[in-house]
Structures are given as structure tokens and as C-alpha cells.
N, C-alpha and C positions, 0 to 999 in steps of 0.2 A: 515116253514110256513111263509107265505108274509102276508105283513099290509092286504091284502084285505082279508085274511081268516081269522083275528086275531082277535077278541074283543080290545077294549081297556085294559077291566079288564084281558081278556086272555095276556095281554101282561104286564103288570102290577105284573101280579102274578107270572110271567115266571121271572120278573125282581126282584123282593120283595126282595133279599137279597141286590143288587145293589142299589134299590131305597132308602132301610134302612138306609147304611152307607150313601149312600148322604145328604138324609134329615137330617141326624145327625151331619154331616158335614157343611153341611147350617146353621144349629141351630147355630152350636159354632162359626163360622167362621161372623153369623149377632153381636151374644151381646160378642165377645172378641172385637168388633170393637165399638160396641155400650158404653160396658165398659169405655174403655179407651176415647171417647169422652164425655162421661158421668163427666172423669174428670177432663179433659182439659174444656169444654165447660162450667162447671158451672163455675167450677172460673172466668174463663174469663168474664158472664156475670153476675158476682156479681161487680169485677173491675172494669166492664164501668159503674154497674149502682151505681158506688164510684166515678165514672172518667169518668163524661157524656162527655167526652172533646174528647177521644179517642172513645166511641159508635163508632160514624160512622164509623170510619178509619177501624175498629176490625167488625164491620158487614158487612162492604164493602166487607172488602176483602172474610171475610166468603162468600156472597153471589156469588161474581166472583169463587170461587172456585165451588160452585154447579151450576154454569152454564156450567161449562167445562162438553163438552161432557163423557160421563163415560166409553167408551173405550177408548177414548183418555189417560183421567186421568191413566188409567189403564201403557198406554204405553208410557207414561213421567216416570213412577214409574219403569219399568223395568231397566232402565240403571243403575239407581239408589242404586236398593231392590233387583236383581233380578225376580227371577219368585218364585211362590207359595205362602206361605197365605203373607208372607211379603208386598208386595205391593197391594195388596187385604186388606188386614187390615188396610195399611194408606190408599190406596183411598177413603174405606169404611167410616174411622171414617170423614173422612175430607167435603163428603157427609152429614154426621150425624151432625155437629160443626153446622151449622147455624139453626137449628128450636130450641135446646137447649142451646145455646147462647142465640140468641134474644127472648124467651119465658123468660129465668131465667131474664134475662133485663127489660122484659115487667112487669114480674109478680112483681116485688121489689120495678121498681119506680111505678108501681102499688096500692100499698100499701098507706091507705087512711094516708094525712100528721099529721091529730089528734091525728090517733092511734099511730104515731110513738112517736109523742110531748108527749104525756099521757105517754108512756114506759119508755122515758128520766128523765118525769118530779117524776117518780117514782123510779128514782135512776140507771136506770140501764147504762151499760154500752155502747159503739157502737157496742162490738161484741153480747152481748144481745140481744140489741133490733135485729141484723143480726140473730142470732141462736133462738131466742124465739119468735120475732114477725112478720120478715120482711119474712122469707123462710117458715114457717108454713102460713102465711096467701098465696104466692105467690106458692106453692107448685102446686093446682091444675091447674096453669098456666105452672107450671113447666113440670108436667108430660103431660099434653099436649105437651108440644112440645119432650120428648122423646116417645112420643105416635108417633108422628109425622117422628120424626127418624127410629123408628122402621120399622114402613110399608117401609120408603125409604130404607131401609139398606136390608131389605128383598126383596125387588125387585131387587136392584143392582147387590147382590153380586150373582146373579145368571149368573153375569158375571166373576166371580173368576175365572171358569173352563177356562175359554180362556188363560190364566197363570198356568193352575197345581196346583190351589188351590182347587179345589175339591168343592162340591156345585151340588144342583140340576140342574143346566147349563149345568152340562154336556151331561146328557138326549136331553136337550132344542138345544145345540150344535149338536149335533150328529142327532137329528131327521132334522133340519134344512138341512145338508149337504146332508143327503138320501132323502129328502121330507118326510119324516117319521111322518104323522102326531101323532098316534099313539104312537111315543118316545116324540115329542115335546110337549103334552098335560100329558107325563108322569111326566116329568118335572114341567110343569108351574102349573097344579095343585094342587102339594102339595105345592108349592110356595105360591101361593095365600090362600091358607089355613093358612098355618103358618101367613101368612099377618093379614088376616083376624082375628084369634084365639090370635093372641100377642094383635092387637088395640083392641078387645074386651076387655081381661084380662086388660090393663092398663086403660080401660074405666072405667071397675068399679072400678078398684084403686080411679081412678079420683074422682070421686062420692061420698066417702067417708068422711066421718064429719074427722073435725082437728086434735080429738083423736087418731081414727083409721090410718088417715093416716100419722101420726108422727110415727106409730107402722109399718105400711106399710113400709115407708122412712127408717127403718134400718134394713129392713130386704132384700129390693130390691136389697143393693149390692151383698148381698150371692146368691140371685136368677140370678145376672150377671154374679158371677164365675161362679157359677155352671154351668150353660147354655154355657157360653164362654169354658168350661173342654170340651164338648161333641166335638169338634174339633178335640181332642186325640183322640177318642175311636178307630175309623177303623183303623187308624195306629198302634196300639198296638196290633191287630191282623193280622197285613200284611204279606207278604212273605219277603225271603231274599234278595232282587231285589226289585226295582222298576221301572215300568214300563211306560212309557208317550205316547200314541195313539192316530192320529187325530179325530176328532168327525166322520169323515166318513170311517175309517180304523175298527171302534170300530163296526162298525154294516154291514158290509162286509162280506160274505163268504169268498173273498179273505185277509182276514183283520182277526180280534177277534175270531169272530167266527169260522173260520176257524183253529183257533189255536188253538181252544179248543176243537173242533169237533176230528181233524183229529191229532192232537199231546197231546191233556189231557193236555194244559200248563194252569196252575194256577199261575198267576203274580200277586200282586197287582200295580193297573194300575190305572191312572189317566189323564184324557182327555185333550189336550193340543193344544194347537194351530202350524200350521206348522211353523210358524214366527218365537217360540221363543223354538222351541223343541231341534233342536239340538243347542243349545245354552247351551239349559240345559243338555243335556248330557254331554259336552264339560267339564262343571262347577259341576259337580259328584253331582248335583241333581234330577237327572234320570241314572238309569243302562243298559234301556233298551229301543228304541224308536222305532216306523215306520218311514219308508222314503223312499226314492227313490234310486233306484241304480245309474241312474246318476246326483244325487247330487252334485253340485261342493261343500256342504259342509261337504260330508266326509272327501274332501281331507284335505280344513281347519282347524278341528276341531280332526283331527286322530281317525274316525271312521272307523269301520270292520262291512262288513255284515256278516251274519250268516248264513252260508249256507242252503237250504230250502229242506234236504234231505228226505222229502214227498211229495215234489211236491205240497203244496197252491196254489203257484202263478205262474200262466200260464204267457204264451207271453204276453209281453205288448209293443208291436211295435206300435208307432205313426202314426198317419195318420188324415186328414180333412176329416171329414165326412160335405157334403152336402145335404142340401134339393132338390129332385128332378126338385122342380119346379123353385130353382133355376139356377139349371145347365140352364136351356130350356131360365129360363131371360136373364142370363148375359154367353152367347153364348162364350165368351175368357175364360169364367173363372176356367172351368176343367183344360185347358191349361196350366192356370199362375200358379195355386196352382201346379202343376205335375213340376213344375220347381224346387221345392225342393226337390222331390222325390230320396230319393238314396245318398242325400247329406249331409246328417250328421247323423254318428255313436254314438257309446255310448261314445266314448274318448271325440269325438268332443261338443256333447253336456253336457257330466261332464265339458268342458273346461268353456263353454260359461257359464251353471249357476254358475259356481265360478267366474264367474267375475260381474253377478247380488246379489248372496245372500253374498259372500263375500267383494268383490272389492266396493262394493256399487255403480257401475256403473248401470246408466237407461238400462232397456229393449231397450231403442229405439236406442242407442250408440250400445249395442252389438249384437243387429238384423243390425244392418246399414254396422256395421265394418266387420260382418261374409260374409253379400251380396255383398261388395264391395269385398272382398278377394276371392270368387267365382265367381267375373266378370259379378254376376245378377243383380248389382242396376242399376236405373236408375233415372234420374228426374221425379216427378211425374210431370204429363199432366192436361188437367183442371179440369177433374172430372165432364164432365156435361151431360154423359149420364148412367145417373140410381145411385144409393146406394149400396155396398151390407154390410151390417151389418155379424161384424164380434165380435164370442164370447169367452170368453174363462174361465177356471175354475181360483183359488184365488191364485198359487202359481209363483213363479217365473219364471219358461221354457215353462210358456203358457203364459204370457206375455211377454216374446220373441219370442216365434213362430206367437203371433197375430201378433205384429209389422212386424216382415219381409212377411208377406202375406200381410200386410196392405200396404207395400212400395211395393209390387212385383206386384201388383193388380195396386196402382196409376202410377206406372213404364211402364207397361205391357197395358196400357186398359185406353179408358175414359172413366172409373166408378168412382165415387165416394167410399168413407169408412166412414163408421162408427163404433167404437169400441165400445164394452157391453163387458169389463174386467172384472177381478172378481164375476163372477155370483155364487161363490158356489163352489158346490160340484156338484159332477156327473149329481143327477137327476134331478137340478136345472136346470143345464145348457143345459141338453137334451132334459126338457120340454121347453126350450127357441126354441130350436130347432122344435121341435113337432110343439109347436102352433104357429111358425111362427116369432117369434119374433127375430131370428138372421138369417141368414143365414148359415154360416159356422161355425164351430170349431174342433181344434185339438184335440180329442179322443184316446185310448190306448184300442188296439184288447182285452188285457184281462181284461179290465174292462167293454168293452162292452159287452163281453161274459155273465160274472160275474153281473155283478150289473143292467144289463140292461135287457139282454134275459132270465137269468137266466134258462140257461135250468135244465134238468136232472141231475143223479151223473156219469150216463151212457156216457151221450152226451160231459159231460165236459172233459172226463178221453180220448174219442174217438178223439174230437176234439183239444186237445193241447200236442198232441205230436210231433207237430212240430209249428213252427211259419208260415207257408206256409197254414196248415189246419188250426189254429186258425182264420189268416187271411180269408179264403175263406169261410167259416163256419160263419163268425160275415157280412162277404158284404154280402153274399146271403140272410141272416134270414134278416136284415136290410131294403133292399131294396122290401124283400118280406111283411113284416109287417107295415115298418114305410114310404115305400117313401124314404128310405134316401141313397146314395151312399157313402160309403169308397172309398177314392179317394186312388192313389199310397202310398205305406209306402214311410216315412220319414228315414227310415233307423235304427235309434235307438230302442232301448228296454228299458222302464224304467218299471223296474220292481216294486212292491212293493217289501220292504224288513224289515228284525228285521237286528239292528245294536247296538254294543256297543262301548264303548274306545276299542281301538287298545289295552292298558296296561290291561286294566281292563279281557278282552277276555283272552290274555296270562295268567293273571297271576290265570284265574280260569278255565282253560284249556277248552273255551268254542269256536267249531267252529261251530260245529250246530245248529238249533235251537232244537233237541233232548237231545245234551247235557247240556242244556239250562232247558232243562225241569229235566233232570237227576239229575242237580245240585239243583234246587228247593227243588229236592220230597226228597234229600239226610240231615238228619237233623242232 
């Protein structure tokens, strides 16, 4: 069933065990983070408002910290913490330090100077007057500002899932890469609910006479374990394996779905970013990932694909698909693009992405070095008749590929370039295409098939048994439906693929992805 036949709630309920664990996940993964700045952050703002001298320097820095952008934050923490709740929970709490810092601050020096003179002059001590007068009176100033933290900590960490931290993001991620509004409304929903039902609940904490909330104040930290436990829960029910899938692999026929359709595979899986996936496999906190066959980081990393002996994943031979009306603009430019046709295999492009995802060499050095070694670069020229906008999806051998069309075009042509990199995921960057907004980009025949036309089970089984008919099969429908022309294959196949450790495969006798399945169901 496709988003436009699907209710929201129809998709919703289809998802209800998925969404459960997430939401549960969410919960523990906001107040373990919440916790632990709960008690960093007090002290800290009991000490400046001891050691007004330090304030600034200690809320400075707090506030520089919540200005850093929060996937940033997120990806200073990886080198660090690695991937999963680890860096999710320091970003998170690090977020949370400044509304509970400077409220505990606010609410102490706060505190009228009579009342405290009158405590003193009544014999009591400084930690007294601090435990009896100064945090009972400053309290609903207090929980204002983790009232405050909260809503913040619950919208953030809906970015946990971009690291393998698990979180309603992952819905939110996934729907994003498919245009899925559908998934992305699955997600942000109950996000904003739990937002909304936390600042409630701490409202009327707030609200509270001195009595009641002295009685509140020691009972909140049990209600932070607690809440912080439900981060455990889905993992104590997982499989033997674990699994790490891109947000757009996850909602794929040729992806999740399909692996559960057409092989019954039950993994426990968690949604992950391509950036830092095989990273984490590498680092045995994933057993199991999607990726691409030519990867240059399998070779880095001593990953094994898994053979795919039911046939999921059709041809995925590359190629530029253009807008019609482009071709008719820019008159050279069928031409330039067909100069790479033919020119690079699966070897040659496993070579080239290890030298972007590993080597950490720029796209624009390894698109430059491969064109000059094939005798195609050239100077570019002035570029002053026309633009063509050129786009491409978020992983590394489309931002290789845009670059050397981008050089072969200014080489080749007085056109101008412009690049729109990283658009996303498939339907993101198709609809760029649709409404005009790119011109070109480099496409894979079986995800066109797959994700785009989405035909029959009839049509798909008829059409991909060879690379030859997948090819002719995705230009004709294309050109018949959307206006849009497959230009010549690029020669490669990058397949989708399930891959593990090279040791790890040996040493649990797994070459397929059935065996794969075999070993799960085997307890």
C-alpha cells in the first residue's frame, strides 16, 4: 500500500509495535540525559550563586554550548563516544545545563535578603539556611527551568536516531529520505505530545504550595530513574544480531521491507545514518548493515556482503537521468554527460569511493584525478551561456559523480554549473527534478524501478532479469510518464546490499542473507 492509499492512523497502526518501542525509547533516552544534568546543573548553579564571580564564565560557556547547532554537537561527540545513546546523552544533557543552571541561579540569589538574615539570625547554619530556606523558596523557579529542559531535551533528541540511538527520529528520518509524509508526522507526533504532557505534568508540580512541593522534590528523582530505565526495555527483547539500516533502506521494497516480505527476516534494527554505519560495524556495535556494493568501505573496514539468494535487489546500474526540457536547452549536453558512459566499473568505482569515505580525500580531487587519467578533463571555459543545475542524493559517489559532470560540462560547453548536493534521499531529489528545480542527476535503474515507478510484483520479476531489460524498462516508463530521459549507463552496479565482519560471517557460518535468517530463528 503507497502513502496515497494509506490513512495516517492506517499507517500508524500498521507501525504500533515499532512506534511503541520508539516512543519508549525516547522517554528513557530524554530523562537519562535529563537525570544526569539534573545533577551536574544544580550544583553548579548553587556554586556561582556562592561564587557570583564565576556566574558569568559557567553560564557563558553553558549558553555557547546551546548554541552549537545540534547535529553538529551531535558529530563532535562521535569521535569522541562513538555512535549510539553515548553521545546522544552527552549532547543531550549538555543542551539541558543551561535553563537549570541559570534558573537554580536565578531562583537562590532570588530569595528575599530578610528572609535569609531572619534564618541566620535564628541560629541556623549556611547549609540550613541552603537546604531549608534558600532551595524550598527558589524551587518553583527551579523546576521551571527543568520544565524548560525538558520540552528542549524532547525535541532534540529526536535526533539520536541519526547515531543509532534509537528515538522517535527514526520514523522522522526515514519519512524525510522517502518524502513520506505519513512516516514523518508518525514520528513528530508523538514527539510533540510527550513535549507537550511532560511541561504540563511539571506545570503543576510548579504550582504547588512549599509543603507539597518539598514532597514533590524527593520523589522527582525516582520518577527520573524510572523514566531514564525505559531506554532498556526494547533491548531486552531484541534478536541475536543487531541491525543498522538507512532511514531510506528502512521503508524500501528493495530495503526492510523487502526482507521481511520476501525472506521472514526478524532483526532488531536501528536506523542510522550512512556517515557513521559502517563505522559502527567495523566497531562490533552493529552485526548487520545496509550499503552499497561498491563501497570503498568495505574494503576498509573488512566487510562481506551477503549474498541476496532471492533476488531483492534488482540492477542498480548508474546513469544521469535528465529533464527533457533540458536536453532541448542546453543542446551539448546529452553529449558531455555520454562521455562517461561505459567508463567506470564496479572495481573502478569501489576504488574511487575509498579514496572519499576512507582516504578522506574531497570529491572534487577524486572526480578531477579519475578525468585527467581518462584523458577527459579540461579547462573550464567562461560559463556565460545558460546554468544547468546539477543534483545529487547525500552519500559520497554522487558527490563524485556531480563533480566530474560538473567539470566535463565547464570543460566541454559554455555553460555555466551550479551544484544542489545532498538533496536527500531518492524522492527528494526526483521531485527536485519534477518541478524543475535541477536539472540533472545521477540515478540507479533499480531504484528507479523500485522506489519511483513502483510497478507490479509481476512487472518487477519480468523486468530485472537482466541489466539490459531493467535498463529499457525504467527509460521508457520515465520518458513516457515524467518527461525525463536515462541517459547512457555509467557502467557500474551499485547494488543495495546486507553486509557483516568478514570474522564475524566466518565465524557464524553466514553467506546469505537466508542463512542470516536461519541463524536468528535457531535459539
Amino acid at each position: 500500500m503507497n502513502e496515497q492509499q494509506q490513512t495516517l492512523w492506517g499507517f500508524m497502526r500498521q507501525q504500533s509495535d515499532k512506534l511503541l518501542e520508539q516512543t519508549i525509547q525516547h522517554i528513557g533516552l530524554t530523562f537519562i540525559s535529563l537525570f544526569i544534568a539534573v545533577l551536574i546543573g544544580l550544583p553548579l548553579g548553587i556554586f556561582i550563586s556562592r561564587r557570583r564571580q564565576f556566574s558569568g564564565a559557567v553560564l557563558g560557556v553553558a549558553g555557547v554550548l546551546q548554541t552549537i547547532p545540534s547535529i553538529a554537537l551531535l558529530g563532535f561527540m562521535i569521535p569522541v563516544l562513538g555512535i549510539g545513546p553515548k553521545p546522544a546523552i552527552a549532547a543531550l544533557l549538555l543542551y539541558a545545563l543551561l535553563p537549570i543552571i541559570r534558573n537554580t541561579f536565578t531562583g537562590i540569589t532570588g530569595v528575599d535578603a530578610t528572609v535569609k538574615e531572619a534564618a541566620v539570625a535564628m541560629g541556623m547554619s549556611k547549609r540550613q539556611v541552603l537546604f531549608k530556606v534558600e532551595l524550598p523558596l527558589a524551587m518553583p523557579v527551579i523546576f521551571a527551568g527543568i520544565r524548560t529542559a525538558t520540552v528542549i531535551t524532547v525535541g532534540v533528541a529526536t535526533l539520536a536516531s541519526y547515531i543509532a540511538a534509537g528515538g522517535l527520529g527514526e520514523f522522522i528520518f526515514g519519512g524525510i529520505s522517502l518524502n513520506n509524509t505519513n512516516m514523518i508526522l508518525a514520528g513528530a507526533i508523538p514527539a510533540a505530545l510527550l513535549a507537550i504532557i511532560f511541561d504540563f505534568l511539571l506545570s503543576r508540580l510548579q504550582k504547588l504550595n512549599i509543603k507539597k512541593l518539598q514532597t514533590a522534590t524527593k520523589i522527582l528523582p525516582l520518577l527520573l530513574v524510572l523514566f531514564s530505565s525505559f531506554y532498556f526495555v526494547p533491548s531486552a527483547y531484541g534478536s541475536k544480531l543487531k541491525a543498522g539500516f538507512t532511514p531510506e533502506f528502512m521503508g524500501r521494497r528493495d530495503g526492510n521491507l523487502g526482507l521481511q516480505s520476501k525472506y521472514g527476516l526478524k532483526i532488531s534494527t536501528v536506523v542510522i545514518s550512512d556517515a557513521v554505519m559502517y563505522k559502527a560495524a567495523f566497531e562490533k556495535q552493529l552485526d548487520v548493515i545496509s550499503g552499497y556494493s561498491t563501497d570503498g568501505r568495505l574494503k576498509a573496514y573488512n566487510l562481506v556482503v551477503l549474498k541476496d539468494d532471492k533476488g531483492i535487489f534488482p540492477p542498480y546500474y548508474a546513469a544521469p537521468i535528465v529533464r527533457e526540457n533540458s536536453l532541448k536547452k542546453f543542446a551539448l549536453l546529452e553529449k558531455i554527460l555520454n562521455l562517461l558512459a561505459g567508463k567506470i566499473n564496479d572495481s573502478v568505482m569501489t576504488a574511487l569511493n575509498y579514496k572519499t569515505d576512507y582516504l578522506h580525500q574531497s570529491p572534487e580531487k577524486v572526480a578531477k584525478d579519475f578525468l585527467v587519467t581518462q584523458h577527459l578533463w579540461k579547462p573550464e571555459q567562461n560559463g556565460t551561456n545558460g546554468v544547468v543545475r546539477i543534483g545529487s542524493k547525500i552519500f559520497g559517489e554522487q558527490y563524485i559523480l556531480a563533480n566530474m559532470y560538473s567539470m566535463l560540462i565547464k570543460g566541454y560547453s559554455d555553460y555555466g554549473v551550479a551544484t544542489k548536493t545532498g538533496l536527500g534521499g531518492t524522492k527528494i531529489c526526483f521531485d527536485a527534478l519534477t518541478n524543475d528545480q535541477i536539472d540533472f542527476y545521477p540515478e540507479y535503474t533499480g531504484t528507479g524501478l523500485l522506489a519511483i515507478l513502483q510497478p507490479t510484483v509481476k512487472t518487477i520479476d519480468s523486468v530485472t532479469t537482466s541489466r539490459e531489460a531493467t535498463y529499457n524498462y525504467v527509460k521508457g516508463e520515465f520518458e513516457k510518464k515524467y518527461n525525463i530521459k536515462w541517459l547512457k549507463p555509467i557502467g557500474f552496479n551499485n547494488a543495495y546490499a546486507l553486509m557483516m565482519r568478514e570474522s564475524q560471517a566466518k565465524k557464524l557460518n553466514i553467506k546469505t542473507i537466508s542463512d542470516l535468517k536461519r541463524y536468528l530463528e535457531n535459539k
